[in-house]
N, C-alpha and C positions, 0 to 999 in steps of 0.2 A: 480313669486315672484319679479323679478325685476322689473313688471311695480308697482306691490306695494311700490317696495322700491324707482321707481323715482318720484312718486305722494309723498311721502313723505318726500323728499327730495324737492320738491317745495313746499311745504307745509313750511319750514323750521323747520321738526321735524330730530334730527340727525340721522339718516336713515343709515350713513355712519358707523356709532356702530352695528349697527343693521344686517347691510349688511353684515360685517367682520365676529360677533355672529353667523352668517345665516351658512356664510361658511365654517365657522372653525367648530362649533356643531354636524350641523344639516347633511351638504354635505360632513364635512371631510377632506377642503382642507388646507392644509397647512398654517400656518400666513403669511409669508412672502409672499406667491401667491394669498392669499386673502386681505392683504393690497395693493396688486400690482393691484388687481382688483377693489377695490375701488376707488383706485386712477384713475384709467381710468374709469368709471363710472361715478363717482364727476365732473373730470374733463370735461365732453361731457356735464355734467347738467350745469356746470357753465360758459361755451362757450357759451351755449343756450343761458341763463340767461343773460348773458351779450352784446349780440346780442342784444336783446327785450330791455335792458335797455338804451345801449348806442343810439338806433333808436328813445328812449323815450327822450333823452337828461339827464338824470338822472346819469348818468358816468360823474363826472371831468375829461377831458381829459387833463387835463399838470398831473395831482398827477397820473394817471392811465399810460401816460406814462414813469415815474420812477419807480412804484411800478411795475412795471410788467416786463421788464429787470431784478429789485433786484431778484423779485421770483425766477425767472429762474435759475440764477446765481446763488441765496443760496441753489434752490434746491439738483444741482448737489452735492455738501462737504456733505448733509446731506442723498444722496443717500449712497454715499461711505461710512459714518458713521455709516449707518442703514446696512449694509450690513457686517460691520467689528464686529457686536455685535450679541452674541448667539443669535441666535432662541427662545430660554426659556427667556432669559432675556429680550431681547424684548415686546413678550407676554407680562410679567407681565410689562414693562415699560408703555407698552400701556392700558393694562388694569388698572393700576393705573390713569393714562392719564383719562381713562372715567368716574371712579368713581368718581376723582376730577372734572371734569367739570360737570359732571352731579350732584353735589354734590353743586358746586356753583349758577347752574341754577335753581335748587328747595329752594337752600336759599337765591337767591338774590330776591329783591324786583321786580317786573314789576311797570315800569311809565304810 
């Protein structure tokens, strides 16, 4: 399953929805230890992925190196924050998270 779900994630279908669904449903695990494993999962695809791009010259490299320190940085407060919030509440913050995105992606237009 997870070479399905990394082909689909190079694909750019949200695979990372799918992934968490996979684990929490299907295998049982936990949300919070299956958002912890998406996120290392994502994160291996998009090292890849950015590998291959930046050797293609297709990476601005002055905006990529601010935006990528900011990540970092803001990721830590919203570790602590995600950690400080139920279990349940989370869930459903997150699942609301996908119906709205997913919800914008089927009503927005393609150019």
């Amino acid at each position: 399953m997870s070479t399905l779900f990394a082909i689909l994630t190079g694909m750019g279908v949200g695979s990372g929805g799918l992934y968490i669904l996979w684990q929490t449903l299907v295998k049982g695990v936990p949300q919070a230890e299956a958002q912890g494993l998406n996120l290392m999962f994502f994160s291996l695809c998009v090292f890849s992925a950015s590998l291959v791009n930046f050797r293609r010259h297709r990476i601005a490299t002055k905006p990529a190196l601010v935006i990528i320190p900011l990540g970092i940085v803001a990721g830590i407060p919203a570790v602590m924050l995600a950690r400080s919030i139920d279990t349940g509440l989370l869930s459903k913050l997150f699942g609301g998270f996908l119906i709205l995105v997913g919800s914008v992606g089927l009503l927005s237009r393609s150019k």
